[in-house]
C-alpha positions in Angstrom: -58.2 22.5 -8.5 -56.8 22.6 -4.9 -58.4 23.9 -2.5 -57.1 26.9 -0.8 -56.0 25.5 2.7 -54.6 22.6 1.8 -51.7 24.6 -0.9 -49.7 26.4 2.3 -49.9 22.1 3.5 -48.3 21.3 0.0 -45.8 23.5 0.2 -44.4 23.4 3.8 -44.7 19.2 2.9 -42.2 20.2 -0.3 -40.4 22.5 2.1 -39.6 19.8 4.2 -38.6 17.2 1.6 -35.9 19.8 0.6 -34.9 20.4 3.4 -34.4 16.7 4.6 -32.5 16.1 0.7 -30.1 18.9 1.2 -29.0 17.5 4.9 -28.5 14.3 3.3 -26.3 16.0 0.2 -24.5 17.6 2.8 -24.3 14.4 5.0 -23.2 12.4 2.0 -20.4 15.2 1.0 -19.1 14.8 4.2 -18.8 11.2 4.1 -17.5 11.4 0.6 -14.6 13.9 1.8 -14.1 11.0 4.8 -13.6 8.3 2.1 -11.7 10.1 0.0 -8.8 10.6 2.7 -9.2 7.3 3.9 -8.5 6.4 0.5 -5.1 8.6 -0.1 -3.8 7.5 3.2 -4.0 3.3 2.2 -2.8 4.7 -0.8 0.1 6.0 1.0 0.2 3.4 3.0 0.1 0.8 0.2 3.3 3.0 -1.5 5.3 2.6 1.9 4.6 -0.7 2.3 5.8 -1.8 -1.5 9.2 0.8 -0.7 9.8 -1.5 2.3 8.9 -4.4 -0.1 11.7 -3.0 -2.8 14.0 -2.3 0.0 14.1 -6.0 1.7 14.2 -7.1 -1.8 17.3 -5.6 -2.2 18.8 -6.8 1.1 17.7 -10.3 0.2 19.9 -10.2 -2.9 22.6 -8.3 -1.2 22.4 -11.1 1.2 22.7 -13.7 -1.1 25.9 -12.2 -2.9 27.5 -12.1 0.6 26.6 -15.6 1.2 27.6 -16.4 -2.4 30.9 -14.8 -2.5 32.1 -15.7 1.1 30.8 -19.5 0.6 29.9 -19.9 4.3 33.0 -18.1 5.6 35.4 -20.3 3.7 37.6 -16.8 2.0 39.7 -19.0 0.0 36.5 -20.4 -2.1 35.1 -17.0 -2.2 38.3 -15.7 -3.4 38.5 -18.7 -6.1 34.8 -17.4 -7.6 36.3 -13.8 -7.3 39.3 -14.6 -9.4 36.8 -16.2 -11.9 34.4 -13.4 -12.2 37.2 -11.4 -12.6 38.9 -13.8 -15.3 35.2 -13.8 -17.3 35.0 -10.0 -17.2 38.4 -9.7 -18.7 37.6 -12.2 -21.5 34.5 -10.0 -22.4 36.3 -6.9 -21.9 39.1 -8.1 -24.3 36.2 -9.2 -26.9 34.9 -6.0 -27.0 38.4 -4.5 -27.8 38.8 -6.8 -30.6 
């Protein structure tokens, strides 16, 4: 058995250990919280970023369309590949009627 002095010893001792674990739970929940809002705002971040991505994307082809269509500012080839989209649109369209 113990003896009697040395149980209030034990005790205070397991008192202590508690007490150090629950600062560090509390510590830890703290930091968890931190990371966790770290974590939604790259995640926000990361969802602008790939909007922006999406958007330039966009202007890249719109870009390439222009350049396309106006063939380096010469209008009369531009309107030549115009006429022939539009000549190819009508030969669907008139497939699909028949």
């Amino acid at each position: 058995m113990h003896e009697l002095g040395t149980e209030p010893a034990m005790l205070e001792e397991v008192r202590k250990h508690i007490e150090k674990l629950i600062a560090r739970y509390e510590a830890e929940k703290v930091e968890n919280e931190r990371l966790r809002a770290e974590l939604q705002a790259c995640k926000e971040t990361g969802e602008a970023y790939r909007r922006q991505v999406l958007e330039l994307e966009s202007t890249i082809e719109t870009l390439k369309l222009t350049e396309a269509f106006t063939a380096g500012g010469d209008h009369r080839a531009a309107k030549e590949k115009l006429d022939q989209l539009i000549r190819e649109v009508d030969k669907c369209i008139s497939w699909l009627e028949s």
